[in-house]
N, C-alpha and C positions, 0 to 999 in steps of 0.2 A: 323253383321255376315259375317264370312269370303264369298266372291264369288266360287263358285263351276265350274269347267267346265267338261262335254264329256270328260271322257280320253281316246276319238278315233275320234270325231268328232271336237272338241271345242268346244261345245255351251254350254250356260252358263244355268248350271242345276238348276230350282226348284222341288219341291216336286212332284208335276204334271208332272214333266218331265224325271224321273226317271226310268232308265228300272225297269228288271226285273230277279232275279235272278230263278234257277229252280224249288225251291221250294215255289217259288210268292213272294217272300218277293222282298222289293226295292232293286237294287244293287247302291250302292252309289259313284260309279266310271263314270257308262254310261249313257246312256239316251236312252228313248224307240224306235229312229228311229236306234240306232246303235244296240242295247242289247236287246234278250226279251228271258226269261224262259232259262237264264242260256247258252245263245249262242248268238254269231253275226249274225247282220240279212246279210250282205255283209263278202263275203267272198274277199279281196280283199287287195291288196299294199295300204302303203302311199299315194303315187304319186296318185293312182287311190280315194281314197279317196278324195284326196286335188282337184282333178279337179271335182267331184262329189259336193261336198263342194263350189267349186266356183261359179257356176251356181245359188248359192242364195247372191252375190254380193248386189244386189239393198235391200235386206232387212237390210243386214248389215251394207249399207250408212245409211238407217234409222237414225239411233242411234249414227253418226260422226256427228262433226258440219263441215267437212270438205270431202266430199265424195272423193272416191279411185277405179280406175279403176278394171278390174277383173284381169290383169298383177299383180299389186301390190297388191290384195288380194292373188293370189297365193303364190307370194314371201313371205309376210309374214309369210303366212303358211307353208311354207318351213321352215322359221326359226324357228316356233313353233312347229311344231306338230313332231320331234325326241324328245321333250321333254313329251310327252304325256308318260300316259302309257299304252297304247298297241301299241303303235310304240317306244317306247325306248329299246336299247338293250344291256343285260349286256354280255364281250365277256366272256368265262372262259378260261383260258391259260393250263388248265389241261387235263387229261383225258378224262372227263367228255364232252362228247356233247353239244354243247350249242343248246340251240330253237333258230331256224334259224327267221331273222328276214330279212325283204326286202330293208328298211330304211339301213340295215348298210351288205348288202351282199356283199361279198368278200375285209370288210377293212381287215381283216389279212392277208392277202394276200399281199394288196397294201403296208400296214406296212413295210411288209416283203421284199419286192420287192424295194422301198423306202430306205428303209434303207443301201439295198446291193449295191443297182448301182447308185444313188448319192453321188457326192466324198465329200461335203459339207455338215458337219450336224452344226443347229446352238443350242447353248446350254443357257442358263441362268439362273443365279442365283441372290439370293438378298443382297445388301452391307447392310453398317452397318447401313444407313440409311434409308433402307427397300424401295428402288430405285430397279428396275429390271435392270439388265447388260445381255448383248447378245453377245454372242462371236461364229464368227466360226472356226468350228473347221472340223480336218478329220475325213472322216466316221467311226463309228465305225467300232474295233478293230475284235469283238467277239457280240454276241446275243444272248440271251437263248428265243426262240419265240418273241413274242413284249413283254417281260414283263422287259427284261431285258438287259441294253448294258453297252458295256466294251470301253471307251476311253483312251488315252493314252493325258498324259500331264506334266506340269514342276512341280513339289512338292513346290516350292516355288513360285507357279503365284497367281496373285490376287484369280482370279476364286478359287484355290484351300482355300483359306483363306476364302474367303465367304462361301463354303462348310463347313468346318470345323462352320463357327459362326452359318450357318444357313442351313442343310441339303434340304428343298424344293427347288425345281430344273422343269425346265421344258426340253422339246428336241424338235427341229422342226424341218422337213423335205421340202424341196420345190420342187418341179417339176414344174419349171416356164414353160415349152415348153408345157406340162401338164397343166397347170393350176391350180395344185391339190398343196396341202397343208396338213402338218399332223403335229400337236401339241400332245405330252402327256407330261403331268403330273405327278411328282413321288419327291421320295428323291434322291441324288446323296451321296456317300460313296465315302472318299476317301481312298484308300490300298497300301499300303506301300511293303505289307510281299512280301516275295523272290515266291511263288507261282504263286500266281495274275500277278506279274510282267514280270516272263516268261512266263506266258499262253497268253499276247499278244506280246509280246516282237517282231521283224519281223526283218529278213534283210535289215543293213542299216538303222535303228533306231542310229546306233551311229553318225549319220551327227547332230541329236539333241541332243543326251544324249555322251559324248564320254566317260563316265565311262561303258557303256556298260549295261548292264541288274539290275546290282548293283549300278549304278549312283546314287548317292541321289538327284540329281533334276529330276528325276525320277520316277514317281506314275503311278498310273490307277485312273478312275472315274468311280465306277459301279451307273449306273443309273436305279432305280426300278422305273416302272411307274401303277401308279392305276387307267388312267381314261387320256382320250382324248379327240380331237375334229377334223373333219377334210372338208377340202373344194375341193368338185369334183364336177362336172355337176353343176356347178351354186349355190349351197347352201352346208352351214355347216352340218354337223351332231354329237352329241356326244356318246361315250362311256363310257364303265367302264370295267375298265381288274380287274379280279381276280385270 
């Protein structure tokens, strides 16, 4: 039988160890020191969980044949617990509000921020033989929130070929002085049409293209992404944009 964990704690759930939803019944996500009668018993962040959680280090050597300080029990936890679920967070790029989550407060923002003032974005795509390639390239052209970027490039470059055989695409951002990092995920489109084209077209684009806006070596790369990961304060965290 599959293993069960806390999806707020981590600890690894039996039958006896099962909160409680409000109506008494077991809930089968938590466990009775995090969940009882349909509520969390801690009202509290990740971060404050994870150092709560640490403090039981030595039971957890228990059961290693190789014991791990309480540093490295944190770290771990770090990498694990944005995957839980009551710390994972879906963003929504629309109207709609999203439930604010502590784990992932102010990435759209940093996205946002990211994207505008690093002149460096790096892109890749996958060749014929399903190999990942990383190329960079200028900031994006254009943005529709983080869901969506407009690059500018030659219609006839490899990149643009792998796109066409194999639209999955990823986009990274770096703020090396930062330390931070932002990877998402999505498909890359390439467009051709005289529309697209002018909507980034800029002065002095013809030192690359010298047909001007109509160049046929000449495209755009619109980038949709559904889902990211990113590294700030010492640990990853992931997302999912809808």
């Amino acid at each position: 039988m599959e293993q069960k964990f806390c999806q707020s704690c981590g600890m690894p759930l039996t039958e006896e160890l099962l909160g409680t939803n409000a109506d008494g019944t077991k809930n089968e996500d938590y466990c009775i020191y995090c969940y009882k009668d349909g509520k969390f018993l801690q009202e509290c962040t990740m971060d404050e969980m994870i150092e709560h959680c640490a403090q039981f280090v030595n039971e957890v050597n228990k059961g290693l044949p190789q014991p791990i300080t309480r540093e490295e029990y944190i770290g771990q936890m770090k990498m694990y617990f944005p995957h839980l679920k009551r710390w994972r967070k879906e963003l929504t790029i629309n109207n709609v509000a999203p439930v604010e989550n502590p784990a992932l407060a102010g990435v759209k923002d940093l996205i946002a921020k990211m994207a505008d003032t690093l002149p460096i974005t790096y892109i890749s795509s996958v060749d014929e033989d399903g190999y990942p390639c990383t190329k960079a390239m200028l900031s994006p052209r254009v943005r529709e929130g983080i869901k969506v970027f407009y690059f500018t490039t030659n219609t006839f470059s490899l990149r643009v070929a792998h796109y066409k055989a194999n639209p999955k695409a990823s986009i990274y951002f770096c703020d090396a002085e930062g330390f931070k990092g932002m990877m998402l995920r999505g498909t890359m489109e390439v467009l051709t049409d005289a529309k697209s084209k002018e909507m980034i077209w800029r002065d002095g684009d013809e030192e690359y293209y010298p047909g001007g806006v109509t160049d046929p070596n000449y495209c755009v790369l619109k980038f949709t992404a559904t889902d990211g990961r990113f590294y700030s304060d010492y640990y990853p965290r992931s997302f999912v944009i809808e």
